[in-house]
KEMARFI-632988 format. One record per residue (C-alpha): residue number from 0; residue in three letters; z, x, y negated. Coordinates in steps of 0.25 Angstrom, whole numbers, plus 5000, padded with zeros to 4 digits. Layout:
N
<pt><resi>NUM</resi><resn>ALA</resn><w>Z</w><u>X</u><v>Y</v></pt>
...
END
This chain:
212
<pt><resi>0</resi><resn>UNK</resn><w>5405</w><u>5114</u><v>4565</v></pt>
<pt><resi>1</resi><resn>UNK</resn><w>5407</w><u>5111</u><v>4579</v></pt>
<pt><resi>2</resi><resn>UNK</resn><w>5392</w><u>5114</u><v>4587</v></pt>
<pt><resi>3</resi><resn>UNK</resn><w>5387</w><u>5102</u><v>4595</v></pt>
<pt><resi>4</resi><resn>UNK</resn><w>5380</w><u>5105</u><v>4607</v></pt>
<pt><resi>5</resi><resn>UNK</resn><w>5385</w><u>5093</u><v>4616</v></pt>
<pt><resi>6</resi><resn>UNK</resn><w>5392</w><u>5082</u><v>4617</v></pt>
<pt><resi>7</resi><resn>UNK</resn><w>5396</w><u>5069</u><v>4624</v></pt>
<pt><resi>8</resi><resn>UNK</resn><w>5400</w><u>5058</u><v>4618</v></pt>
<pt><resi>9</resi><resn>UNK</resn><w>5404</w><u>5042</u><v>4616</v></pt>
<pt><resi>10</resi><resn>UNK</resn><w>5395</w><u>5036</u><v>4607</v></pt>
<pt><resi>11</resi><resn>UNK</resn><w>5398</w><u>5027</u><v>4595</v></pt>
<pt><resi>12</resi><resn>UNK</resn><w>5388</w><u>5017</u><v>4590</v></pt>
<pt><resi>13</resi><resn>UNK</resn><w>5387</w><u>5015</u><v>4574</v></pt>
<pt><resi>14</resi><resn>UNK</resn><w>5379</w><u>5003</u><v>4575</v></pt>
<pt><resi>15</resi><resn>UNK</resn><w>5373</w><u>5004</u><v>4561</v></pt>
<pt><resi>16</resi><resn>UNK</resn><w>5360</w><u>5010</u><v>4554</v></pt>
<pt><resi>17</resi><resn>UNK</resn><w>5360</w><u>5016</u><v>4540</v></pt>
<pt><resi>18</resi><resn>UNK</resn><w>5374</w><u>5022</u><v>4541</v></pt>
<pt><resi>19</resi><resn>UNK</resn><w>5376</w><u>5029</u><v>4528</v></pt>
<pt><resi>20</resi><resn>UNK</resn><w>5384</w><u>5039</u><v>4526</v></pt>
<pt><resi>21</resi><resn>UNK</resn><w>5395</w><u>5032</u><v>4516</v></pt>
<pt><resi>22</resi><resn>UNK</resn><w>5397</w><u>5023</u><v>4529</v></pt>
<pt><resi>23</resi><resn>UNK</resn><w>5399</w><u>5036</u><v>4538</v></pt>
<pt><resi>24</resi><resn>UNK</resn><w>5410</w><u>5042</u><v>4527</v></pt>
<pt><resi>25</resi><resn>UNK</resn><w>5413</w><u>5035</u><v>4517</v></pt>
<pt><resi>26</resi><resn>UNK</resn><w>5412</w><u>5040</u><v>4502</v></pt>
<pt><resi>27</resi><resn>UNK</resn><w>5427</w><u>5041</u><v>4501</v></pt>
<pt><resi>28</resi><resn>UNK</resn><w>5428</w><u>5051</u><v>4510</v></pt>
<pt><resi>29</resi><resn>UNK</resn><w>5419</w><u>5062</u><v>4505</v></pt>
<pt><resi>30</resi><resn>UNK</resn><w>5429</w><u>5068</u><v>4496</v></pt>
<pt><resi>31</resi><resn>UNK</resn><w>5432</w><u>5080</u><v>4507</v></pt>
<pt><resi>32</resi><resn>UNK</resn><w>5423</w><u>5090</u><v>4511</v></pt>
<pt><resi>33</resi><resn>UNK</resn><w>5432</w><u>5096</u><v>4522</v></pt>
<pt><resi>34</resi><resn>UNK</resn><w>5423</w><u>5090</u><v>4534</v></pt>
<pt><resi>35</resi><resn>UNK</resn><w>5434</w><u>5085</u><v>4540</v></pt>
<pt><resi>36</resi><resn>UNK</resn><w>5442</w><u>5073</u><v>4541</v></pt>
<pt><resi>37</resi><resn>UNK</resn><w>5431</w><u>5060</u><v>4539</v></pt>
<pt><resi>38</resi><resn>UNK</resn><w>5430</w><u>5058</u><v>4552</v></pt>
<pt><resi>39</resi><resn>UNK</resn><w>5442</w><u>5045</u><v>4549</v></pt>
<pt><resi>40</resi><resn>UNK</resn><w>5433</w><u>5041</u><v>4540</v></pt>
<pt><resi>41</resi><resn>UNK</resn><w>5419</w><u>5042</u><v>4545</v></pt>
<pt><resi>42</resi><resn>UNK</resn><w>5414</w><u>5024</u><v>4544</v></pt>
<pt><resi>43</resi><resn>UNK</resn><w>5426</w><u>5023</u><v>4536</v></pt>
<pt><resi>44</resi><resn>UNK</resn><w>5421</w><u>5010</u><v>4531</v></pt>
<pt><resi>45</resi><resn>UNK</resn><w>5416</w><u>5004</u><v>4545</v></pt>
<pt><resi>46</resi><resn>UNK</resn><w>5427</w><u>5008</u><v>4552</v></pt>
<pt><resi>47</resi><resn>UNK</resn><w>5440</w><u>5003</u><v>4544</v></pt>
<pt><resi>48</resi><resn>UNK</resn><w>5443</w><u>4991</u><v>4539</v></pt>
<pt><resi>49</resi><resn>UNK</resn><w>5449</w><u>4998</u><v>4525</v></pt>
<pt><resi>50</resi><resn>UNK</resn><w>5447</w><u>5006</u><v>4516</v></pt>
<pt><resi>51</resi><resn>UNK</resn><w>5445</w><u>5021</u><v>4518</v></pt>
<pt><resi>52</resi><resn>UNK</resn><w>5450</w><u>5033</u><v>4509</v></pt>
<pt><resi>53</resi><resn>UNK</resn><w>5452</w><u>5046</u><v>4510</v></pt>
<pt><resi>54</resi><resn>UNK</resn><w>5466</w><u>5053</u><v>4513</v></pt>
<pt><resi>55</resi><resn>UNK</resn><w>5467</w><u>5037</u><v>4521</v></pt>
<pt><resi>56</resi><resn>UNK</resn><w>5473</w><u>5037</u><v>4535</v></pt>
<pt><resi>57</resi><resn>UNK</resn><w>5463</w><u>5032</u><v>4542</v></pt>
<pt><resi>58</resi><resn>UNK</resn><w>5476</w><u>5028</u><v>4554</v></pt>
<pt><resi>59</resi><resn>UNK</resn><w>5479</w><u>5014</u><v>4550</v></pt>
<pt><resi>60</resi><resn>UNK</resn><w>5467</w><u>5009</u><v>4544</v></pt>
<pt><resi>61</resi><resn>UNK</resn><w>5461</w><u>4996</u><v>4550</v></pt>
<pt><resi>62</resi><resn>UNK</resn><w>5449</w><u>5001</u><v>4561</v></pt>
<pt><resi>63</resi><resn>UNK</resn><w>5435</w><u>4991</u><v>4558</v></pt>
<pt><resi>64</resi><resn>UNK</resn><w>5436</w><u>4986</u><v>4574</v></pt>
<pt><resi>65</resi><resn>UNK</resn><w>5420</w><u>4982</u><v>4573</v></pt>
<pt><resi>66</resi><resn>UNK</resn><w>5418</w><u>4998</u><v>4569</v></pt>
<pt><resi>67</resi><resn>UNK</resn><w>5413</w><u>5005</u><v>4581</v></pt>
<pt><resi>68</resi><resn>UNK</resn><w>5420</w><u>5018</u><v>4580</v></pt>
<pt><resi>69</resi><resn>UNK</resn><w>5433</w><u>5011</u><v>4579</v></pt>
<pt><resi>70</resi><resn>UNK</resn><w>5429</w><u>5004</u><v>4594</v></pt>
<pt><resi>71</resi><resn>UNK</resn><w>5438</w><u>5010</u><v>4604</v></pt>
<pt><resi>72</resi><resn>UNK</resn><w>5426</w><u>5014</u><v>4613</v></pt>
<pt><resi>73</resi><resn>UNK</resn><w>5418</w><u>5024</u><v>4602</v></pt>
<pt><resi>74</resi><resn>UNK</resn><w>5430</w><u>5031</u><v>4599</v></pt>
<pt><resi>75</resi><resn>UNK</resn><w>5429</w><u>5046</u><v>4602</v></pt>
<pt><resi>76</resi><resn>UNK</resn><w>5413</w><u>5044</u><v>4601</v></pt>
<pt><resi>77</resi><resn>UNK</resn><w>5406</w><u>5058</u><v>4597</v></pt>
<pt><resi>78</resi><resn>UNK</resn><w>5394</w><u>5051</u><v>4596</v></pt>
<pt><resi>79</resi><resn>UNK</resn><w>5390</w><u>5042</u><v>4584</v></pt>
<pt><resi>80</resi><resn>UNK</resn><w>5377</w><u>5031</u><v>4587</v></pt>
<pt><resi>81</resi><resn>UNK</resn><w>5371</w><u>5025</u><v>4576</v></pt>
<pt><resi>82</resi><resn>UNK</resn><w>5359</w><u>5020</u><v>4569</v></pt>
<pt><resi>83</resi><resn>UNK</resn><w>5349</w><u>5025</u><v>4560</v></pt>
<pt><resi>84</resi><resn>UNK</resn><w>5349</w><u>5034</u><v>4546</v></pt>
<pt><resi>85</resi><resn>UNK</resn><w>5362</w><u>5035</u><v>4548</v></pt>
<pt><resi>86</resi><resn>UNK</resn><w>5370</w><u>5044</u><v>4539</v></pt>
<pt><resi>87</resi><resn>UNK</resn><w>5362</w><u>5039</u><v>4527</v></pt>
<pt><resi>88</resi><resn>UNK</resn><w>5368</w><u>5039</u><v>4512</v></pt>
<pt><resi>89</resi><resn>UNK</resn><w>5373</w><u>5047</u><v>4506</v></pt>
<pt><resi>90</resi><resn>UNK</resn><w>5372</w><u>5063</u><v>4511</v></pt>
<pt><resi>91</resi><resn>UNK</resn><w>5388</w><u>5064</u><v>4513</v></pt>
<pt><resi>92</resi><resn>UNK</resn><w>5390</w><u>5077</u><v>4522</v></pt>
<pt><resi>93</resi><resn>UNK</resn><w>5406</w><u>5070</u><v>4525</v></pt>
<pt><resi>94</resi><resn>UNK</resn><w>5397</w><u>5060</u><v>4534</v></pt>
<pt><resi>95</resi><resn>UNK</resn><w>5395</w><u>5069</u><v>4548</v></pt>
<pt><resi>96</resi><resn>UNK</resn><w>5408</w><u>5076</u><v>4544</v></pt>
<pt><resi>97</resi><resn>UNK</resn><w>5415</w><u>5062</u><v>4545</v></pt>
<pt><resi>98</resi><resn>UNK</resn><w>5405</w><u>5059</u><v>4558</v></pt>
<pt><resi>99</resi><resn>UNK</resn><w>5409</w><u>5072</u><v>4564</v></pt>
<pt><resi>100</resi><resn>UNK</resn><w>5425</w><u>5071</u><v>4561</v></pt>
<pt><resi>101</resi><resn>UNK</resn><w>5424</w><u>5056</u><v>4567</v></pt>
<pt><resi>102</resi><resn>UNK</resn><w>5420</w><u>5063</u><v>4580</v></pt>
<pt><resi>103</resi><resn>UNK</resn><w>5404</w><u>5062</u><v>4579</v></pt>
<pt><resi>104</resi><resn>UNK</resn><w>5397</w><u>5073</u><v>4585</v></pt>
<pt><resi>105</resi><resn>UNK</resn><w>5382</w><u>5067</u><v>4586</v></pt>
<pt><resi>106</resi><resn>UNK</resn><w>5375</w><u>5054</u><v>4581</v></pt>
<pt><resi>107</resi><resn>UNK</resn><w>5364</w><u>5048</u><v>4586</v></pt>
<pt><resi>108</resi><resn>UNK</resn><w>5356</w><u>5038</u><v>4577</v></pt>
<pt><resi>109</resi><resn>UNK</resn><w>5342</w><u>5035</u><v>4575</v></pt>
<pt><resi>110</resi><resn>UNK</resn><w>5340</w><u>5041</u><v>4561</v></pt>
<pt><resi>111</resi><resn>UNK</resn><w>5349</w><u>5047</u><v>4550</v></pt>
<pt><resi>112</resi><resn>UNK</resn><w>5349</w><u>5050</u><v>4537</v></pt>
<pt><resi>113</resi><resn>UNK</resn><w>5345</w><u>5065</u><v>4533</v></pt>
<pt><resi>114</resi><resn>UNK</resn><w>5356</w><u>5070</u><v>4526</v></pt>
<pt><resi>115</resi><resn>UNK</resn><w>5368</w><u>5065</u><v>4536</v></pt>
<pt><resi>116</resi><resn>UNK</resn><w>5356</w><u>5069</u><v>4547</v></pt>
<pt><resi>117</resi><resn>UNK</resn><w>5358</w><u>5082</u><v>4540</v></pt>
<pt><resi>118</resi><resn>UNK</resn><w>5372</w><u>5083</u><v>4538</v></pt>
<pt><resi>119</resi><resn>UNK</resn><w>5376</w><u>5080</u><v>4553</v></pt>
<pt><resi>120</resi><resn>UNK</resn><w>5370</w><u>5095</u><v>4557</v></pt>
<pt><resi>121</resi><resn>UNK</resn><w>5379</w><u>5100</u><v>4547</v></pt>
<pt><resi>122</resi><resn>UNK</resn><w>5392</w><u>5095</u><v>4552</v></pt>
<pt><resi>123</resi><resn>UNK</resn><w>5391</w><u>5094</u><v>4567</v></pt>
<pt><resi>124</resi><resn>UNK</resn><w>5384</w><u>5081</u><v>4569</v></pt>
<pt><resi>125</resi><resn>UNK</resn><w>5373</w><u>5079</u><v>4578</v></pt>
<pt><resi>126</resi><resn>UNK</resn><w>5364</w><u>5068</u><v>4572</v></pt>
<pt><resi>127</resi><resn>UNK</resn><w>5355</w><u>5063</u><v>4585</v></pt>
<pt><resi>128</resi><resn>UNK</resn><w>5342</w><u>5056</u><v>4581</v></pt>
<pt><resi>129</resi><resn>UNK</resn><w>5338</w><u>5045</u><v>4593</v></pt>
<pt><resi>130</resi><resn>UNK</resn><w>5326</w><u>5033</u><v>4593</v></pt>
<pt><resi>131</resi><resn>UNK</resn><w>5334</w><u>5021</u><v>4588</v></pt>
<pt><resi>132</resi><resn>UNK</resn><w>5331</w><u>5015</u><v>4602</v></pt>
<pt><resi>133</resi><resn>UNK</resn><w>5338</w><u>5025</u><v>4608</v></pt>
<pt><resi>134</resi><resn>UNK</resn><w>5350</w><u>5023</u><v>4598</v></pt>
<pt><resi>135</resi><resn>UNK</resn><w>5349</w><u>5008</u><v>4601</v></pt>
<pt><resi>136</resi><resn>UNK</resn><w>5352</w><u>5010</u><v>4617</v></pt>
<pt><resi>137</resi><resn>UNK</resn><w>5362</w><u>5019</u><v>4613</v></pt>
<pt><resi>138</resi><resn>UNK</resn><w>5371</w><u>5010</u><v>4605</v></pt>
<pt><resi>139</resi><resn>UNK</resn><w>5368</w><u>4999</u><v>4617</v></pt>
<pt><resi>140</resi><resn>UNK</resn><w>5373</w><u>5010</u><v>4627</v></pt>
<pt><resi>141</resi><resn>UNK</resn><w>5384</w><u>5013</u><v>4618</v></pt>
<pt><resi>142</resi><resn>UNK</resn><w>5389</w><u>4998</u><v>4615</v></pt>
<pt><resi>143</resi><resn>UNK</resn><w>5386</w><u>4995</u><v>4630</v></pt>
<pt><resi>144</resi><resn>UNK</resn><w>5395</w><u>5007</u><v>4638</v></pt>
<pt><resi>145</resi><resn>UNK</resn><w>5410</w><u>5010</u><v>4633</v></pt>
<pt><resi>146</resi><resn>UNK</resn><w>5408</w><u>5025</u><v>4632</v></pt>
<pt><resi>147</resi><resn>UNK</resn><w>5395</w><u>5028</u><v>4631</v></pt>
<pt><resi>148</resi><resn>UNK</resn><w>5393</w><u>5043</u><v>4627</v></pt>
<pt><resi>149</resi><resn>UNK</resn><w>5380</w><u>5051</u><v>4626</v></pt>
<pt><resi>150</resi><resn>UNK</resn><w>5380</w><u>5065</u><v>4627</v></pt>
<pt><resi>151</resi><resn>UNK</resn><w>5371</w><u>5074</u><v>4616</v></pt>
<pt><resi>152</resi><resn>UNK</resn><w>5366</w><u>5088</u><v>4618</v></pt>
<pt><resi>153</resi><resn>UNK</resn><w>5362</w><u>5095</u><v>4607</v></pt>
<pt><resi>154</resi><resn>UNK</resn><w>5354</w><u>5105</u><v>4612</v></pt>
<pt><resi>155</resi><resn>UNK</resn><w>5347</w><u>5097</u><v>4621</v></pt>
<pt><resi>156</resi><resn>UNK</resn><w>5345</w><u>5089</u><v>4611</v></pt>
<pt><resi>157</resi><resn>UNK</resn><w>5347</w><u>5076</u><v>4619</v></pt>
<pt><resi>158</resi><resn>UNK</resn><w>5357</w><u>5063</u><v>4620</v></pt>
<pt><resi>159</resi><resn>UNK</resn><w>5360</w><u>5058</u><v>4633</v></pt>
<pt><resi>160</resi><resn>UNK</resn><w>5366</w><u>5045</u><v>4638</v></pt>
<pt><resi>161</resi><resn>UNK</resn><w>5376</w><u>5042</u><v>4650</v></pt>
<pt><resi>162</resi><resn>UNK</resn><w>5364</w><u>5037</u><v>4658</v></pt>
<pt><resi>163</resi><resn>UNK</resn><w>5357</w><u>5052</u><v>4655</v></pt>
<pt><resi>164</resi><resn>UNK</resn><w>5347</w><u>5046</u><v>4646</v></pt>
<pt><resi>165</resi><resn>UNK</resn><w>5344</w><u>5055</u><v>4636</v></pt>
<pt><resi>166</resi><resn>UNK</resn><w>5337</w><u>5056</u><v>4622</v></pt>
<pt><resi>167</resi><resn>UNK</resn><w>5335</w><u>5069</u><v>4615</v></pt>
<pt><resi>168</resi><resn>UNK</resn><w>5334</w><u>5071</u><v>4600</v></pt>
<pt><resi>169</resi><resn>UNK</resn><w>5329</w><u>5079</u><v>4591</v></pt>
<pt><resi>170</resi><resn>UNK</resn><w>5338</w><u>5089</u><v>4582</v></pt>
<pt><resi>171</resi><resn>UNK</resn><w>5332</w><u>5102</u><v>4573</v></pt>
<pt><resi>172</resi><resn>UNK</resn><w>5334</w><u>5113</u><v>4579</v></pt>
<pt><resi>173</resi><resn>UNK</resn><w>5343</w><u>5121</u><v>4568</v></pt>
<pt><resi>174</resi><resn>UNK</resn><w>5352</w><u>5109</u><v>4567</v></pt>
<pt><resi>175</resi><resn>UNK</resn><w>5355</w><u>5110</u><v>4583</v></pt>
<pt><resi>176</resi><resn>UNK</resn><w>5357</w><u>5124</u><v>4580</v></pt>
<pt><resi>177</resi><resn>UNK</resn><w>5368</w><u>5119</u><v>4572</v></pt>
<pt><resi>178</resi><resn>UNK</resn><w>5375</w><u>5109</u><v>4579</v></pt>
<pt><resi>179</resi><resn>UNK</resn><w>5375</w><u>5117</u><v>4593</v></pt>
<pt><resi>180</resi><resn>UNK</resn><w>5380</w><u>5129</u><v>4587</v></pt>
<pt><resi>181</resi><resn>UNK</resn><w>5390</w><u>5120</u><v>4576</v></pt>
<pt><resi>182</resi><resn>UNK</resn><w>5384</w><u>5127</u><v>4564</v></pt>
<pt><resi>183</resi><resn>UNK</resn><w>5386</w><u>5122</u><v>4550</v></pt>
<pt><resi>184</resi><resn>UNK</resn><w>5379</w><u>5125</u><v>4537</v></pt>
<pt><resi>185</resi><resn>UNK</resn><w>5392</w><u>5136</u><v>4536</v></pt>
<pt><resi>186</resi><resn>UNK</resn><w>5390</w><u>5142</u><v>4549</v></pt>
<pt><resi>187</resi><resn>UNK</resn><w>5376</w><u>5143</u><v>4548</v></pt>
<pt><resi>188</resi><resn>UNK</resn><w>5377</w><u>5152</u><v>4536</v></pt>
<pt><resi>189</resi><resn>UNK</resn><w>5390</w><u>5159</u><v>4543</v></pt>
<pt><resi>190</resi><resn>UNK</resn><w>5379</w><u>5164</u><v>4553</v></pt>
<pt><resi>191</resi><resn>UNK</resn><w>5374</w><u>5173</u><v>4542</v></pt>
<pt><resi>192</resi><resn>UNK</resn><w>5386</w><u>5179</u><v>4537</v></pt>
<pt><resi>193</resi><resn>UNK</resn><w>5384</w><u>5193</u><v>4541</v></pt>
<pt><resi>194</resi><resn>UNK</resn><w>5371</w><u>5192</u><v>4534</v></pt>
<pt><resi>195</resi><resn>UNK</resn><w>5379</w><u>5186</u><v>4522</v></pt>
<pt><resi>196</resi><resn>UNK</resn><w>5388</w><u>5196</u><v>4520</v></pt>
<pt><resi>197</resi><resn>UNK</resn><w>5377</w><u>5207</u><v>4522</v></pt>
<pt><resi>198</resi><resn>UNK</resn><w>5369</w><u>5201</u><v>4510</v></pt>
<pt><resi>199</resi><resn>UNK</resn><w>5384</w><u>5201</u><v>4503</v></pt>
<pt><resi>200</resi><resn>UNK</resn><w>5385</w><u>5216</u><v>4503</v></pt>
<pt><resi>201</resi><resn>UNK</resn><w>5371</w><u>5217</u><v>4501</v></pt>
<pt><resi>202</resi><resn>UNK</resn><w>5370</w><u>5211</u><v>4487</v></pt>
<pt><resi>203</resi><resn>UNK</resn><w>5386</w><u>5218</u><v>4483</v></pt>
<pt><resi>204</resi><resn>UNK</resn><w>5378</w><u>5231</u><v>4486</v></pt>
<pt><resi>205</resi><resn>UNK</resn><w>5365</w><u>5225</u><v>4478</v></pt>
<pt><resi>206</resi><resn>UNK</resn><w>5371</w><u>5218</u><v>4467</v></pt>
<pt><resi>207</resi><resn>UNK</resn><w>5387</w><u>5223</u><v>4466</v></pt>
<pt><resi>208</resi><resn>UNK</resn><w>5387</w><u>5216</u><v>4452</v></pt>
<pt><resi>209</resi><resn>UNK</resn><w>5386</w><u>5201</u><v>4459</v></pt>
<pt><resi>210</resi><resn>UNK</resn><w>5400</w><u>5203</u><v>4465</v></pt>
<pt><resi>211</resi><resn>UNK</resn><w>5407</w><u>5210</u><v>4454</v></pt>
END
């Protein structure tokens, strides 16, 4: 999991509340569980006019022009603005892996749902919590300039606008632990390896028979 510490970058709007998870990957798509490779298919039904499946080449098929992240100016965005409980539904884990392979690394909305809350921490996904007036002058901001960015700072837990206006938000503490220093649930127990294996050879000393 790559850490997150800081970044700056174009924002795209996602101009909708109750996003649920089946509209952020659809159920099609869930068959894999390599992390990799939804990031074609992430809004697969909001942003083509066709129908998706997997093994598809997403090259040819017919873009939805009235999509927002099919709009020439949001390509490239690293920052996805939305509204809130976003992430409800189902509790799909493939949603932030197809976020995160789309080329999202934080999400700014007023609420989400607890399980893809949850989930983002896992997978590299820094899910910021903002008042929803604050939200609302960011998506006029953002409809407004052509290549409006903000830049986001993990550990100082703070967004800030072109203008240096700034907004901090909150995060739990073992979850930024997480993100700055890209530690998923396999890394975290990796930490404890020599620990691991010391227990190992412990218990083939106490209890042989168990490994036989």
């Amino acid at each position: 999991m790559k850490p997150f510490t800081r970044i700056e970058g174009l924002v795209a709007p996602l101009d909708r509340a109750n996003v649920d998870t089946d509209a952020i990957i659809p159920k099609q798509f869930l068959k894999s569980i390599k992390r990799t490779g939804f990031g074609p298919n992430a809004f697969d039904e909001w942003r083509y006019l066709d129908q998706g499946e997997p093994g598809k080449s997403n090259h040819d098929r017919p873009l939805n022009p009235d999509f927002a992240l099919n709009q020439a100016r949001y390509q490239g965005a690293s920052i996805l603005l939305t509204r809130e409980n976003f992430g409800c539904g189902s509790s799909r884990e493939h949603a932030p892996w197809a976020l995160e392979d789309y080329g999202f690394r934080a999400i700014i909305a007023p609420s989400y749902a607890d399980i893809f809350y949850n989930n983002c921490f896992k997978n590299g996904l820094l899910p910021i919590v903002l008042p929803a007036d604050v939200v609302e002058r960011l998506f006029q901001a953002t409809f407004a300039v052509e290549g409006y960015a903000l830049r986001v700072d993990l550990a100082a837990q703070t967004v800030t606008a072109p203008t240096d206006e700034t907004w901090h938000f909150d995060v739990d503490p073992e979850r930024k632990h997480r993100l700055l220093n890209g530690l998923d649930d396999i890394s975290l127990t990796l930490q404890y390896t020599d620990k691991i294996q010391a227990y190992e050879a412990r218990r083939k000393l106490e209890a042989p028979w168990l490994f036989v």
